[in-house]
C-alpha positions, -999 to +999 in steps of 0.1 A: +000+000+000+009+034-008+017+060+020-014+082+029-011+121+024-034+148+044-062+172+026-058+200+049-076+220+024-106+222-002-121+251-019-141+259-050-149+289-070-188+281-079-194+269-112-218+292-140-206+313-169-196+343-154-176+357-187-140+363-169-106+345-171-101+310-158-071+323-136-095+345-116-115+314-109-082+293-097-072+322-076-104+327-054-102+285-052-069+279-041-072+311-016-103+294+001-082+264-001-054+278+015-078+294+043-098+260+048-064+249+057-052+275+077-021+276+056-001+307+047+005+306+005+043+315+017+045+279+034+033+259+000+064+244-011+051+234-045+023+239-068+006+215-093-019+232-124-044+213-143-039+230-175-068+242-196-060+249-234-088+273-240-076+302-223-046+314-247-016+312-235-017+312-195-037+279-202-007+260-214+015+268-184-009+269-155+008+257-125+029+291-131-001+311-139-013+309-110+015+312-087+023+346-103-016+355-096-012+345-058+020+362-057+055+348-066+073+333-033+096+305-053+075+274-047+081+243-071+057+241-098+043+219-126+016+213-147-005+188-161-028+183-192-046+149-196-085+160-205-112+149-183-082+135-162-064+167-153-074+170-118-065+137-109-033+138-125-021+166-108-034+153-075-009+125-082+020+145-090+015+166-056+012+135-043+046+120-056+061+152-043+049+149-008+058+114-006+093+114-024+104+146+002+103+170-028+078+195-003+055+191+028+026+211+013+012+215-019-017+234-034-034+218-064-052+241-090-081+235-116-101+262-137-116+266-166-138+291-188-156+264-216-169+276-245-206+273-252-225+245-264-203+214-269-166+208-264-142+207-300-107+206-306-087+233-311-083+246-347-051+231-368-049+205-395-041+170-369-050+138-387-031+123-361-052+135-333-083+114-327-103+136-312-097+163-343-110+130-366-142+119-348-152+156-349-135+158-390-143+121-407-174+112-387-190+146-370-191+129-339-195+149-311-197+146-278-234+144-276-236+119-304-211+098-287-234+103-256-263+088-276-249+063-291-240+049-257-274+053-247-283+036-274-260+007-264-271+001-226-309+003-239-301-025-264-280-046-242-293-040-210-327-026-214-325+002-200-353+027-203-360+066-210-372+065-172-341+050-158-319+081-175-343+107-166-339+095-127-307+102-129-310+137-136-336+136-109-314+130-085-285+146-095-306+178-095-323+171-063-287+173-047-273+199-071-297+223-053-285+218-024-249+225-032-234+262-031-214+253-057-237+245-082-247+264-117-282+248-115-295+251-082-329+233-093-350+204-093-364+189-120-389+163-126-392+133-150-417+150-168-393+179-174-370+158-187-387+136-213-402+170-220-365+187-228-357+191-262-339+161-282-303+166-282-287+132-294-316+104-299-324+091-273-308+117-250-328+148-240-315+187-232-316+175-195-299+144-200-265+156-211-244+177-185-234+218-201-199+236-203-189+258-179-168+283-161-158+271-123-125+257-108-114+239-079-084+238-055-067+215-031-040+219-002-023+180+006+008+177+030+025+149+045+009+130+074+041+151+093+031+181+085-001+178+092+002+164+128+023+198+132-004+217+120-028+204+142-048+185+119-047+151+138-076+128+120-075+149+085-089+131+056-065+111+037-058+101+002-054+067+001-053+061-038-052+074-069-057+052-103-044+069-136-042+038-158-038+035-194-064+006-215-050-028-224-049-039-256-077-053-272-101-023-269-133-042-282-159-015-273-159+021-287-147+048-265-145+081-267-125+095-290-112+068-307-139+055-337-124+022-341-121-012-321-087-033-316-092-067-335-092-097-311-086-127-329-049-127-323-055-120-281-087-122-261-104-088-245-088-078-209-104-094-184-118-058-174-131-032-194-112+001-194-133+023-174-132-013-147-100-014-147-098+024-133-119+015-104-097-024-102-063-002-098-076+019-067-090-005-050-060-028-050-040+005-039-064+015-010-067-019+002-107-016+000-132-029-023-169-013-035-184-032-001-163-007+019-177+025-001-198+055+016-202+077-014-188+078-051-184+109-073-187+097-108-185+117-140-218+119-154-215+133-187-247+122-196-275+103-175-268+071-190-228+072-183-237+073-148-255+039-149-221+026-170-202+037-139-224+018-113-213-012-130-178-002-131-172+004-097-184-026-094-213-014-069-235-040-088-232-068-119-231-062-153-266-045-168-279-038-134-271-004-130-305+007-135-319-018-115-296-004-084-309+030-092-344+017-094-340+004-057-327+037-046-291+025-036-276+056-050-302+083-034-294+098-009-303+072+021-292+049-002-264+019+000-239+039-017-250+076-022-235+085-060-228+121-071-239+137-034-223+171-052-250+168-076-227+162-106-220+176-140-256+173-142-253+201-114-220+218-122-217+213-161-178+210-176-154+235-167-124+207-173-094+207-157-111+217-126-140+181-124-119+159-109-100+179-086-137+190-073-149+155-068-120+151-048-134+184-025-169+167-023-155+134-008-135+158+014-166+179+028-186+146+032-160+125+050-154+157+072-192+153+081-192+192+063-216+188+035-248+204+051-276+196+039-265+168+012-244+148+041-238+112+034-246+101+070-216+080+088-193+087+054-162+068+062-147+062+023-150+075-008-141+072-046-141+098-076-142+079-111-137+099-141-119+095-177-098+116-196-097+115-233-069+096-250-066+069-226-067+087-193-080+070-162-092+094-133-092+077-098-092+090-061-102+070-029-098+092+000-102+077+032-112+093+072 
């Protein structure tokens, strides 16, 4: 098992489209970071950026960006870019700097100002980009991708309109609880089914917006911490950022073929399983041991894919688990307390790093009004384009 490091700190900057800069978003969340901590920016020895590549230039070199916005004071810095995945990559590089000696405390950034509508790649002539070809050779966006899969779990599994629109029910049932939150209201099935059609058979309300927001995280050593006073802080216990195994046999975003398996069978786990497989093994726990899971919920029906990944039920019976309430809050194993990108919307680099600030709210017993009673442990499961896993277990 891999030594534990502290979360002294979590802060957000709430998520919307407020029409400024992303580094004004990462500066008001790493300072409530830094003051949920009670630690002076001077003492942060490094500091990690998930990069955003929207923003013009600051984007590309983020870490630095905002260290010169909270003030230049010679901390180590770095940044990270993996999609979806940022957050969780740069929580495992401050990670690996706490643990190898590198620094005692260090602050983790993610912000983002999205574009509206859907998400595209940046201009340029890049046939060997497969994102740039889904969107060029097949006009796949996001959204279509999100139907399709839809598409999928209805045929194989038989899931139903119903079953997706209860996810956004519940999502936005919690969402309006949360401070955070760009849509602070509830909604009912009937207001979903009633939603325009975005990507057959996925509504307006099934598929999660863009958006402006970011996130921010202060981790130290175990040491540090114990001389900071924090004696039982919430620790993180894992972090998965695997790669897929070879052969992919299922479509995944943004990739538009499939790996031929006649030479060598499928992995015994699919990619997104595997994500969850790695953490687990890492933390020492399994799904039984579970109070809560954040899980990126790009559209309604990707939640229900990640029930079965995490492995909180079998194969095809993620609806059925939803059905019986086991994710509601009340529930067995409360998923997407925050309210989700159903709630929040994308502002990228920042996601994961927020799930990471949910788990650290509820496991503080912190949450208010959307508190996971008894919350002991908690996982984050997300995906980054390109091959990108995205997993946190953090631990009180």
């Amino acid at each position: 098992m891999t030594s534990e490091v502290a979360v002294l700190g979590a802060g957000m900057h709430p998520w919307g489209k407020w029409g400024r800069g992303f580094v004004e978003y990462g500066t008001v969340a790493a300072r409530a970071a830094l003051a949920d901590a009670g630690v002076d920016w001077r003492d942060v020895g490094s500091i990690v950026g998930a990069d955003t590549v929207r923003g013009g230039y600051p984007g590309y070199v983020a870490g630095a960006t905002f260290a010169k916005a909270l003030g230049w004071q010679g901390a180590r810095v770095a940044s990270v870019y993996a999609a979806c995945a940022s957050g969780a990559q740069a929580v495992n590089t401050a990670r690996a700097q706490i643990l190898s000696g590198l620094a005692d405390v260090v602050l983790v950034v993610g912000a983002d100002a999205a574009p509206k509508g859907f998400f595209r790649p940046a201009g340029g002539n890049r046939p060997d980009d497969p994102d740039w070809l889904r969107f060029r050779v097949l006009g796949a966006t996001n959204p279509t991708y999100f139907g399709l899969y839809a598409r999928r779990r209805m045929a194989v599994h038989g899931d139903t309109l119903e079953d997706f629109a209860q996810v956004k029910v519940k999502n936005a049932a919690l969402g309006a609880l949360n401070p955070n939150a760009r849509y602070r209201k509830r909604v009912t099935a009937e207001e979903v089914a009633a939603s325009a059609v975005v990507a057959d058979p996925l509504r307006l309300l099934d598929i999660c917006a863009t958006s402006d927001g970011a996130a921010a995280l202060v981790l130290s050593s175990m040491e540090f911490a114990r001389r900071h006073g924090a004696a039982d802080p919430v620790r993180i216990r894992a972090v998965s950022t695997v790669t897929p195994r070879y052969p992919n046999t299922v479509l995944d975003l943004p990739d538009i073929a499939t790996d031929s398996a006649v030479a060598a069978g499928p992995a015994p786990d699919t990619f997104r399983a595997s994500i969850a497989r790695a953490a687990y093994e890492e933390a020492g726990v399994g799904p039984e041991d579970l109070s809560l899971a954040e899980v990126y919920d790009l559209s309604t029906a990707l939640e229900l894919q990640w029930y079965e990944d995490l492995g909180l039920c079998g194969e095809g019976e993620g609806a059925k688990l939803l059905r019986e309430g086991a994710t509601a809050p009340g529930g067995r194993i409360p998923v997407n307390a925050s309210g989700g990108l159903a709630s929040f919307g994308e502002a990228v680099p920042a996601q994961a790093i927020a799930q990471v600030c949910e788990l650290t709210w509820q496991l503080r017993g912190a949450a208010g009004d959307r508190q996971v009673a008894g919350a002991r442990v908690g996982i984050t499961a997300n995906q980054g384009l390109f091959g990108h896993g995205s997993s946190v277990i953090a631990v009180r």
